[in-house]
Backbone as CSV, one residue per row, in Angstrom:
resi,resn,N_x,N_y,N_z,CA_x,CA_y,CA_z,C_x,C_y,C_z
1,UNK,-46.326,-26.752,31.857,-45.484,-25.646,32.366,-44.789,-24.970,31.187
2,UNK,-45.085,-23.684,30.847,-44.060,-23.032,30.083,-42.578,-22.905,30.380
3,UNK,-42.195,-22.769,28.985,-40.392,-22.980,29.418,-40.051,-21.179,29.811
4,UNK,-39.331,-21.461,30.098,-38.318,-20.021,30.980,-38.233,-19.525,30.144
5,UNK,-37.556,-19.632,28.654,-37.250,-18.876,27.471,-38.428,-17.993,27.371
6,UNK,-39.743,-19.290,27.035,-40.494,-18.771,26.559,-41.344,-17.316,27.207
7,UNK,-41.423,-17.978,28.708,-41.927,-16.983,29.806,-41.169,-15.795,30.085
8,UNK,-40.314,-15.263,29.951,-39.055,-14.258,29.601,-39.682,-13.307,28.215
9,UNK,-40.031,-14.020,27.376,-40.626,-13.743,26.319,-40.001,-13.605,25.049
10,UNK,-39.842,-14.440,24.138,-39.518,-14.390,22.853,-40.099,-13.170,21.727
11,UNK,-39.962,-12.190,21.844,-40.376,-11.176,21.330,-40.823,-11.791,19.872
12,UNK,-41.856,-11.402,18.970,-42.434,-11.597,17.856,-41.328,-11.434,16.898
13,UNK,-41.026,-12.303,15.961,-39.612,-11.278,14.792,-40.514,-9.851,13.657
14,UNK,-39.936,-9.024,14.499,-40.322,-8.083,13.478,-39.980,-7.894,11.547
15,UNK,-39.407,-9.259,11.646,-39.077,-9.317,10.243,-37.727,-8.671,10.172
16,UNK,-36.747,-8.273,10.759,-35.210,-8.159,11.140,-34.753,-9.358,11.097
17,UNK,-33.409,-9.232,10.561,-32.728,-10.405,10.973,-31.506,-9.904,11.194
18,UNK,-31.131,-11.053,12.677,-30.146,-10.218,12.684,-28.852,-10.495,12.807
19,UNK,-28.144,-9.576,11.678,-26.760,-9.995,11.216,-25.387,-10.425,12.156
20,UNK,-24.862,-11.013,11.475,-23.506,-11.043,12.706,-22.500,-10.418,11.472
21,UNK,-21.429,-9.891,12.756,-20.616,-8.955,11.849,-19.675,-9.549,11.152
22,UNK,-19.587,-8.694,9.506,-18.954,-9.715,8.846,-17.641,-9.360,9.030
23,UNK,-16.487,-9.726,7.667,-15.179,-9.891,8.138,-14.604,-8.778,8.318
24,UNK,-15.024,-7.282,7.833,-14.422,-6.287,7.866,-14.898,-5.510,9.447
25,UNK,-16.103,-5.818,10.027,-16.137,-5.770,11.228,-15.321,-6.748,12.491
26,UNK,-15.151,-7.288,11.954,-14.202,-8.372,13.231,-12.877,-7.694,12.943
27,UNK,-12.425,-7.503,11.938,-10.993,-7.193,11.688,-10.962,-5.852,12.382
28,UNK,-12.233,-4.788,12.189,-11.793,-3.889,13.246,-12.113,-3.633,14.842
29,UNK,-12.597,-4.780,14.930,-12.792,-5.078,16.305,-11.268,-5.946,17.009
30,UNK,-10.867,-6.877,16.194,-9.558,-6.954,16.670,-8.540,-5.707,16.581
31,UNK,-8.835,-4.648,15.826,-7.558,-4.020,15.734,-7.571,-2.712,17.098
32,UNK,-8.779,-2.622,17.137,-9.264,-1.927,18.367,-8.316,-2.551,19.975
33,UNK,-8.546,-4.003,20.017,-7.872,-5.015,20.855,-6.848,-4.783,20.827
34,UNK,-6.254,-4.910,19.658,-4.878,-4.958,19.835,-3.914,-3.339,20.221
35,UNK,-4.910,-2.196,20.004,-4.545,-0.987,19.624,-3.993,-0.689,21.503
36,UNK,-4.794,-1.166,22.268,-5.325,-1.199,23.485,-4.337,-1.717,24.223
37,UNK,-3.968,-3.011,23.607,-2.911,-3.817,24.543,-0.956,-2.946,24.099
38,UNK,-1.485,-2.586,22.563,-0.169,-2.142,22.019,0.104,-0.591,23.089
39,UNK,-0.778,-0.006,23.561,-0.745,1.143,24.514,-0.153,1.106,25.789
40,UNK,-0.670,-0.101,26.247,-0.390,-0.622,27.767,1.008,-1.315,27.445
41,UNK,1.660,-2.084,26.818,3.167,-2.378,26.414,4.019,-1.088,25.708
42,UNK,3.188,-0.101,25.127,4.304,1.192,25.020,4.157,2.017,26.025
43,UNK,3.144,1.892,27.096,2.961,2.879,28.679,4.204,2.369,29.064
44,UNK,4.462,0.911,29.287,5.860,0.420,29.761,7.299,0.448,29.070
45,UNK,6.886,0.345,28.049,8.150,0.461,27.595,9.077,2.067,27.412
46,UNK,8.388,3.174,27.966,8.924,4.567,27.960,8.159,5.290,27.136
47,UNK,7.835,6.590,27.531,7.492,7.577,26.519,7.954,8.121,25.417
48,UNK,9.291,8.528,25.155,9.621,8.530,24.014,8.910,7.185,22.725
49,UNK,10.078,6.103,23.481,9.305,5.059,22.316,7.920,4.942,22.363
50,UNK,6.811,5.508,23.456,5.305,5.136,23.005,5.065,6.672,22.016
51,UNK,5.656,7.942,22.160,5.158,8.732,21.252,5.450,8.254,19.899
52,UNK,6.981,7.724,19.372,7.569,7.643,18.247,6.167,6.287,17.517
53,UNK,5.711,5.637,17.998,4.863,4.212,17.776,3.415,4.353,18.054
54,UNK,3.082,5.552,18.772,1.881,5.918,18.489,1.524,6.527,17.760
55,UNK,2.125,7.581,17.428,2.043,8.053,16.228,1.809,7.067,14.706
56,UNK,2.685,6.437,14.851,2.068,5.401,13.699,0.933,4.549,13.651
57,UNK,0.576,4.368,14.912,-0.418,3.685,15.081,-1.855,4.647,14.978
58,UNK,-2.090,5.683,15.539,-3.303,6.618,15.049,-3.490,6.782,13.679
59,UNK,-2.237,7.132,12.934,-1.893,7.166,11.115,-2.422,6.024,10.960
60,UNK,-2.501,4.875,11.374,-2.917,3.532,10.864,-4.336,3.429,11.537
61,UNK,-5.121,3.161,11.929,-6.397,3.923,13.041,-7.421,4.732,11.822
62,UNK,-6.452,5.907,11.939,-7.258,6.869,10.737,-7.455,6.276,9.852
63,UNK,-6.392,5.897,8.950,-6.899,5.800,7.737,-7.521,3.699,7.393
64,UNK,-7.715,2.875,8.332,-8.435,2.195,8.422,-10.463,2.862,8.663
65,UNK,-10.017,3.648,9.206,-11.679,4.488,9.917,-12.352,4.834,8.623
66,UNK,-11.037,5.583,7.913,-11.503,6.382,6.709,-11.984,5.188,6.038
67,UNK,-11.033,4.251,5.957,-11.541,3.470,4.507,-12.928,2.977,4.782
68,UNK,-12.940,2.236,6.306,-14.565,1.261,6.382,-15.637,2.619,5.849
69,UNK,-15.567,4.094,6.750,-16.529,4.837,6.619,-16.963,4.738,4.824
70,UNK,-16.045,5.048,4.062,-16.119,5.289,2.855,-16.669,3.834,2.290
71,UNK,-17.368,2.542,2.588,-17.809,1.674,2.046,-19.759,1.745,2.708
72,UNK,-20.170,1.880,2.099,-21.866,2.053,2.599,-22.172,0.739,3.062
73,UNK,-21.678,-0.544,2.490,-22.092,-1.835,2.704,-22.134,-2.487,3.915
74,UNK,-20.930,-1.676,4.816,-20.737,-1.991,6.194,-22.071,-2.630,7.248
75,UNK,-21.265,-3.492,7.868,-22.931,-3.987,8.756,-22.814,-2.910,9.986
76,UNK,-23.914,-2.745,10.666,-23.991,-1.511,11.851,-22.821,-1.884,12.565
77,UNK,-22.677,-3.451,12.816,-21.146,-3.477,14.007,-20.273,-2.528,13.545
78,UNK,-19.939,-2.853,11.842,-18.560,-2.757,11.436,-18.471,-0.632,11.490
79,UNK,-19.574,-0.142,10.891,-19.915,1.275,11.519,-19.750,1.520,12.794
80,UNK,-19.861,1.261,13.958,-19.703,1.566,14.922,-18.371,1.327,15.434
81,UNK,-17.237,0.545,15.459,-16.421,0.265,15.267,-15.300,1.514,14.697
82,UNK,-15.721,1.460,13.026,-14.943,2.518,12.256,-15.509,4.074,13.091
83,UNK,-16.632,4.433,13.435,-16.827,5.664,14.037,-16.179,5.788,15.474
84,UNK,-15.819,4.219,16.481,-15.332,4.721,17.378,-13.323,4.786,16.778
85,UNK,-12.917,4.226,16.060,-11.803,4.678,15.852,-11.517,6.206,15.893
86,UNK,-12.736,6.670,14.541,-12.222,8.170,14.627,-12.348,8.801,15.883
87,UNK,-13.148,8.434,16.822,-13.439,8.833,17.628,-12.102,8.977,18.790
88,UNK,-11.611,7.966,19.077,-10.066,7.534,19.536,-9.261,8.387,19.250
89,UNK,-8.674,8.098,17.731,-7.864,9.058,17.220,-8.012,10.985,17.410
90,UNK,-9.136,11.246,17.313,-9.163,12.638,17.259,-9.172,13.017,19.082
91,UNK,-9.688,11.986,20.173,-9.509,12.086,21.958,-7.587,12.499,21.547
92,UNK,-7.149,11.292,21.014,-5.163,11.287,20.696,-4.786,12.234,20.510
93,UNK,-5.528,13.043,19.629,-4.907,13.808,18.966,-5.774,15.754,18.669
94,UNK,-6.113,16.103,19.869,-6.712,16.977,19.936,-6.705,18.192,19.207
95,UNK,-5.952,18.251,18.457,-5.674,19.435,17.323,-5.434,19.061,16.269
96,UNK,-5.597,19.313,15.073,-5.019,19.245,13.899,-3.428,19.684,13.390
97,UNK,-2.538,19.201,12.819,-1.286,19.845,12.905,-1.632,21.485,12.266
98,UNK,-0.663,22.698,12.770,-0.854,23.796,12.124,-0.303,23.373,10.623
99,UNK,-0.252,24.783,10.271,0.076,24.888,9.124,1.680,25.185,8.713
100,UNK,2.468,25.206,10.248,3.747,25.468,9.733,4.277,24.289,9.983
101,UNK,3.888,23.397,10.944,4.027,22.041,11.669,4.253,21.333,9.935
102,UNK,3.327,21.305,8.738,3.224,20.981,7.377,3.850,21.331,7.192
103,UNK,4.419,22.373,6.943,5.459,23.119,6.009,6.647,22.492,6.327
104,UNK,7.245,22.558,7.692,8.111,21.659,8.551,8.705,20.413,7.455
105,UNK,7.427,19.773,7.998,7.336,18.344,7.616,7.632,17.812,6.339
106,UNK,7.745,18.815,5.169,7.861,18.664,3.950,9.000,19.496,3.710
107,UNK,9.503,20.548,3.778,10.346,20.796,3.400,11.789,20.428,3.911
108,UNK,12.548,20.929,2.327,13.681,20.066,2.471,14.846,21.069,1.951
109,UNK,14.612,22.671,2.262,15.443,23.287,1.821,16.508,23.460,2.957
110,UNK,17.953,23.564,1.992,19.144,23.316,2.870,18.752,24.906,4.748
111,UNK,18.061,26.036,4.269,18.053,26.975,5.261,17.373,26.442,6.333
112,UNK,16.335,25.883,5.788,15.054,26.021,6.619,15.952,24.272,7.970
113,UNK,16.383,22.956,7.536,16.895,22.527,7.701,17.615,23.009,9.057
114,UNK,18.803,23.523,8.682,19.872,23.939,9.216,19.266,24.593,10.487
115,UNK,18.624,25.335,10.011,17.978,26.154,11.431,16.963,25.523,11.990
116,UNK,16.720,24.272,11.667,15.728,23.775,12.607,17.146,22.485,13.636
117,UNK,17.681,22.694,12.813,19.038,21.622,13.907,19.233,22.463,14.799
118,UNK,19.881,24.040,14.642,20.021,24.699,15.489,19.216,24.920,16.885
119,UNK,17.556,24.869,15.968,16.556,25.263,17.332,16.882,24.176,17.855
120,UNK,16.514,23.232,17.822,16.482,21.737,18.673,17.740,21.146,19.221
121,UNK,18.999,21.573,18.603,19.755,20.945,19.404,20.472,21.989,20.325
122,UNK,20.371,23.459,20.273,21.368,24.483,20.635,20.373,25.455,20.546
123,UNK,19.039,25.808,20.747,19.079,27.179,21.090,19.145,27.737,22.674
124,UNK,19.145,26.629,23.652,19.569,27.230,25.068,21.481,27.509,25.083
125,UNK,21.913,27.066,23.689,23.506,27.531,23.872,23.953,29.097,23.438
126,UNK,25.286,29.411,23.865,25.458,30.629,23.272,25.948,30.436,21.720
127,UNK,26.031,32.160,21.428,26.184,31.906,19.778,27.198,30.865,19.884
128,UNK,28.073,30.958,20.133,29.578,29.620,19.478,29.026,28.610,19.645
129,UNK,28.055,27.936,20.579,27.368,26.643,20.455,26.430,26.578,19.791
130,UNK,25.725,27.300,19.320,24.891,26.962,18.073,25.951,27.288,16.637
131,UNK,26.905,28.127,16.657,27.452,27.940,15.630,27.918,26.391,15.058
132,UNK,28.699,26.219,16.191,29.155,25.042,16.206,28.507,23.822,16.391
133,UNK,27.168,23.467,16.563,25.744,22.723,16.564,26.155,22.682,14.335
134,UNK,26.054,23.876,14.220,25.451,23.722,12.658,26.814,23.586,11.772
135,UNK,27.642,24.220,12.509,29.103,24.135,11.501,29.374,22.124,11.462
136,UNK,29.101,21.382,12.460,29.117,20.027,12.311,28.107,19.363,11.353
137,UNK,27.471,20.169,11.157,26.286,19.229,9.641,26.927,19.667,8.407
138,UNK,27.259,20.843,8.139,28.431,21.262,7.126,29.450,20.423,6.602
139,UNK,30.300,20.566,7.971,31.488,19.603,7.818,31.036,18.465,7.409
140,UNK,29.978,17.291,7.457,29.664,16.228,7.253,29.298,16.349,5.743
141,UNK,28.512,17.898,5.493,28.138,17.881,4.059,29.541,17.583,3.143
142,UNK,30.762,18.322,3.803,32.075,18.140,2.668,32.720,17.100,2.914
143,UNK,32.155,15.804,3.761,32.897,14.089,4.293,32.612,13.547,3.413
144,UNK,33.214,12.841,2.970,32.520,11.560,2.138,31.703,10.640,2.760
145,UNK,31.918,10.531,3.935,31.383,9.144,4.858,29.803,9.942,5.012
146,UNK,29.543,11.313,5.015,28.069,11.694,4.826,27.562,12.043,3.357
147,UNK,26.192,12.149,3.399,24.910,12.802,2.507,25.942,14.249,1.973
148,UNK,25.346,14.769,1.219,26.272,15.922,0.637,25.154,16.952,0.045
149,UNK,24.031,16.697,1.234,23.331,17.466,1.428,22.653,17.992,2.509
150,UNK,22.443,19.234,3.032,22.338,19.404,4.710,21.279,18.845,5.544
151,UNK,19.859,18.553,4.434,18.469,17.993,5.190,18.684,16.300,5.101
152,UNK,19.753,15.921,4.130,19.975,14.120,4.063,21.051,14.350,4.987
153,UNK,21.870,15.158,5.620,23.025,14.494,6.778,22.187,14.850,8.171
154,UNK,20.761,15.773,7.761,20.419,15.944,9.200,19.837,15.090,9.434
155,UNK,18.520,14.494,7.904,17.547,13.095,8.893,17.927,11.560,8.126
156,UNK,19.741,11.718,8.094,20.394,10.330,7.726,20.028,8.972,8.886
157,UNK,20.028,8.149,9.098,19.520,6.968,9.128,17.846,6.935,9.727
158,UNK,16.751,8.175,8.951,15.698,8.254,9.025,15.277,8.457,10.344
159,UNK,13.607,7.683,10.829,13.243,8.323,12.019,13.317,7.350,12.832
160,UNK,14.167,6.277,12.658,14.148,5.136,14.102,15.308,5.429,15.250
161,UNK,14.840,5.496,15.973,15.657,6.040,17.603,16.275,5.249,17.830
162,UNK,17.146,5.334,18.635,18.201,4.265,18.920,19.061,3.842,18.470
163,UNK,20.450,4.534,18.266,21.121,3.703,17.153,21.289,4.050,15.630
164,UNK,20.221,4.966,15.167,20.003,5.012,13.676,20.042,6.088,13.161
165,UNK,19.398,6.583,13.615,19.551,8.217,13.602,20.233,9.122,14.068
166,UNK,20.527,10.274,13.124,21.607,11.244,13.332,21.748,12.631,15.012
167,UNK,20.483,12.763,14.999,19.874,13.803,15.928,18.873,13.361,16.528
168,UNK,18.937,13.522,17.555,17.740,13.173,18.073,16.489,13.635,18.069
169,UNK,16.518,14.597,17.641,14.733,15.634,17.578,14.389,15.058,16.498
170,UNK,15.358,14.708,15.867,14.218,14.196,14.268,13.686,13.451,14.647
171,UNK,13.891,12.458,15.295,13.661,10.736,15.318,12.831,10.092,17.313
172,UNK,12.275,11.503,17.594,11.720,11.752,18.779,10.431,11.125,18.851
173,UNK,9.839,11.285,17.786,8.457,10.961,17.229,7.532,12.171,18.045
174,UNK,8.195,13.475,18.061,7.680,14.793,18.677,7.544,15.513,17.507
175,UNK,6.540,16.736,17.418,6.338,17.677,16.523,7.737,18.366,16.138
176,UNK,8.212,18.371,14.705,9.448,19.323,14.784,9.375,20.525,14.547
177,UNK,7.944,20.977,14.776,7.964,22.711,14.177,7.845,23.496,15.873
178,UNK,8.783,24.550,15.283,9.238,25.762,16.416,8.132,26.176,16.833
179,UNK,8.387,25.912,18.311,7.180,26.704,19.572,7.662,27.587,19.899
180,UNK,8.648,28.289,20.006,9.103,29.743,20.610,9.632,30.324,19.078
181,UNK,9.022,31.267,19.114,8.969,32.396,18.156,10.082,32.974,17.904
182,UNK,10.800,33.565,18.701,11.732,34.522,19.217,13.393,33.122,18.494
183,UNK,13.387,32.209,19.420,14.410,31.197,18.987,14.444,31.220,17.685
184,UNK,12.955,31.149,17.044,13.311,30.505,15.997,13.457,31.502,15.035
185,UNK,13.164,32.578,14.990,13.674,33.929,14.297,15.290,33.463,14.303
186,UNK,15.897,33.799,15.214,17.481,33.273,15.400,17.815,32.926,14.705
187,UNK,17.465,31.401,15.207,17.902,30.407,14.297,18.347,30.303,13.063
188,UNK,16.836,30.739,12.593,16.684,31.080,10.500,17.511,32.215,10.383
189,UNK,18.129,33.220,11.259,19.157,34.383,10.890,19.741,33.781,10.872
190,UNK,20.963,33.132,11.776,22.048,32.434,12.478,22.208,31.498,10.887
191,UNK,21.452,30.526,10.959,21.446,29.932,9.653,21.969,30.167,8.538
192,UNK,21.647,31.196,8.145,21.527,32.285,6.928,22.760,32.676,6.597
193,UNK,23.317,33.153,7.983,25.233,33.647,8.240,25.515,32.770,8.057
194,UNK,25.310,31.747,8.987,26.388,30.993,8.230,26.882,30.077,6.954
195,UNK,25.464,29.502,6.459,25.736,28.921,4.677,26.242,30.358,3.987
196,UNK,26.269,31.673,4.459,26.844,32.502,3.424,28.934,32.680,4.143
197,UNK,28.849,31.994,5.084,30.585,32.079,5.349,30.637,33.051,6.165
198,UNK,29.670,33.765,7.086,30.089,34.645,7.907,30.666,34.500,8.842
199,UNK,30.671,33.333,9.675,31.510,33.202,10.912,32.098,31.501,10.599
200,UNK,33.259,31.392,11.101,34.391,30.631,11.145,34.260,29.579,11.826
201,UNK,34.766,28.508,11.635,34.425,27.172,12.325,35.259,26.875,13.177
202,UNK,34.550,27.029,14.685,35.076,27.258,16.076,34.856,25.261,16.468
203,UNK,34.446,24.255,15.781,35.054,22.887,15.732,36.296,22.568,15.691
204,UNK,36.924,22.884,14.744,38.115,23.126,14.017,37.873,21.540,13.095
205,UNK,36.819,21.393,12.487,36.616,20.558,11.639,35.803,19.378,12.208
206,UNK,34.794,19.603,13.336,34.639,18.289,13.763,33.349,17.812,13.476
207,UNK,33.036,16.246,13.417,31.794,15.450,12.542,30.797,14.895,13.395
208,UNK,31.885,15.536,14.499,30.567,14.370,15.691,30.523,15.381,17.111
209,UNK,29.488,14.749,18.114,29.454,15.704,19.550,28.711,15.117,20.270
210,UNK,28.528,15.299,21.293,27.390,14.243,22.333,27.287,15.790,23.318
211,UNK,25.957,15.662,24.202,25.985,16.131,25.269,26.887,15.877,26.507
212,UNK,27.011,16.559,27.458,28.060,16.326,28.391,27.188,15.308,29.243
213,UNK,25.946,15.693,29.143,25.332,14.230,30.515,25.290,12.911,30.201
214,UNK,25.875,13.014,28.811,26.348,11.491,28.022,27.419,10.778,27.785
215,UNK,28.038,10.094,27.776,29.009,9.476,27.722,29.331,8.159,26.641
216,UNK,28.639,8.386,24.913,28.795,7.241,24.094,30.258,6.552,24.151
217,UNK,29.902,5.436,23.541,31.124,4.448,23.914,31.996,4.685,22.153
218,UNK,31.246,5.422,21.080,32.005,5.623,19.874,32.913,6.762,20.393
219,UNK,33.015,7.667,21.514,34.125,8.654,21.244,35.647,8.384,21.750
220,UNK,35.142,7.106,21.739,37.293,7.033,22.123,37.588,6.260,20.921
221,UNK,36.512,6.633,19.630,37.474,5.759,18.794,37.659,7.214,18.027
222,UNK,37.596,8.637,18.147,37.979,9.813,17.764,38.683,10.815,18.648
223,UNK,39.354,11.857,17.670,39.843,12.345,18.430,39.255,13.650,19.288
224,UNK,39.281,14.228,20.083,38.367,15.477,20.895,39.007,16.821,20.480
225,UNK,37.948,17.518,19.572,38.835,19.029,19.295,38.014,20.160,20.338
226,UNK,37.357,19.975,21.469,37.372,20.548,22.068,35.591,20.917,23.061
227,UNK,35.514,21.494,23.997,34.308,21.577,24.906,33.734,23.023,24.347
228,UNK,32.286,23.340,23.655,31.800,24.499,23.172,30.492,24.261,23.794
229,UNK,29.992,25.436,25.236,28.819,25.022,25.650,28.474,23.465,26.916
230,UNK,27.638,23.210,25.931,27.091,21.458,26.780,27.505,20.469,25.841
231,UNK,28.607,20.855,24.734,28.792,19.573,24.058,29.925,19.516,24.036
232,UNK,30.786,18.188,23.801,32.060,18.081,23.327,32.146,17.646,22.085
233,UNK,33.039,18.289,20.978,33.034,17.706,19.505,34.772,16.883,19.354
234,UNK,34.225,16.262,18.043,35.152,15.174,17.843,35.500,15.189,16.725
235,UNK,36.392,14.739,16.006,36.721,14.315,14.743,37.430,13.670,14.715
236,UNK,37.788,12.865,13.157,38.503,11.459,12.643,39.904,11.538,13.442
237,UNK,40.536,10.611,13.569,41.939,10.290,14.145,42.369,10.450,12.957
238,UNK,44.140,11.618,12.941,44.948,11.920,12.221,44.866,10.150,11.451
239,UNK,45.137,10.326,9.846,45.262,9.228,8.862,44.188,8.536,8.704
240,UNK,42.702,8.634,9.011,41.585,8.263,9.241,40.716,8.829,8.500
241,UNK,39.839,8.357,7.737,39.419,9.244,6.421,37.527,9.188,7.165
């Protein structure tokens, strides 16, 4: 009686042999795994924190893809693998950033800055609330307790959310370049007036502000100089440096 294997049929070896994938293919076959499960624990854990962490994770994706592609030695697993990454990443990420989205992202001049605080935190306010949006990064520029520069007091404790950061649009893990045209014309005017001293600081000196649908637990350790818009601003308690 022939065996089952055999009767199934053991195909002839065409002189192939065939490889198992070596270590740079397993490594991206686990990272694939893990990319997968890390998705389904940031689906739960909120959108904000899955944009701010996916984002790093495609940046890490890519340039793993890039590197295997760029080695010829790869076994077919470990190719297929690195081609479905890119493949992933570019489904993620359906556009390429523009070209002002770059510009954004790199620059660090005090104008350009200033008026991007404005768009994001105050352009649904009137002028006195966006004045007063930007006259508070100022004031921090002449504190000692801040940066004493307007793009280091805007993205001071960098891009981790929660706790660390100064503004929230920086540290959103969202695109920071202007989608409405029109705002952001403004803005970069509005801006402009005011690092040259054109309009007066309607804070009356203040370093801090929250939205009104918020309620942080740091503002009763300051004092309140007053309601401009949707925010309330604050500053140091008299003898309080």
């Amino acid at each position: 009686m022939v065996p089952l294997r055999r009767r199934l049929g053991d195909a002839p070896s065409s002189g192939r042999r065939r490889t198992r994938p070596g270590i740079l293919g397993r490594a991206l076959r686990s990272l694939a795994a893990w990319s997968c499960r890390l998705a389904l624990v940031l689906l739960v854990a909120g959108w904000r924190a899955a944009r701010f962490a996916w984002r790093l994770l495609t940046r890490a994706v890519r340039l793993v893809a890039a590197w295997a592609l760029s080695h010829p030695r790869l076994t077919a697993d470990g190719s297929v693998i690195a081609l479905s990454a890119w493949a992933l990443w570019l489904v993620l990420s359906p556009y390429p950033p523009s070209g002002s989205e770059i510009r954004f992202a790199h620059d660090d001049d005090g104008l350009t800055c200033l008026a991007l605080n404005i768009y994001h935190e105050a352009r649904g306010e009137s002028l006195e609330g966006k004045i007063a949006v930007a006259q508070v990064v100022l004031n921090r520029v002449d504190h000692v307790r801040f940066p004493d520069e307007i793009c280091a007091v805007i993205k001071d404790g960098g891009e981790w959310p929660r706790g660390f950061c100064q503004f929230s649009w920086w540290c959103d893990g969202q695109s920071d370049a202007p989608g409405e045209s029109k705002a952001w014309d403004e803005s970069l005017g509005l801006a402009g007036e005011i690092l040259h001293g054109t309009h007066a600081d309607p804070t009356h000196g203040a370093l801090w502000y929250h939205a009104l649908s918020v309620a942080p637990a740091w503002r009763r350790d300051f004092d309140q100089t007053g309601r401009i818009g949707d925010h309330i601003f604050y500053r140091p308690r008299r003898g309080a440096n």
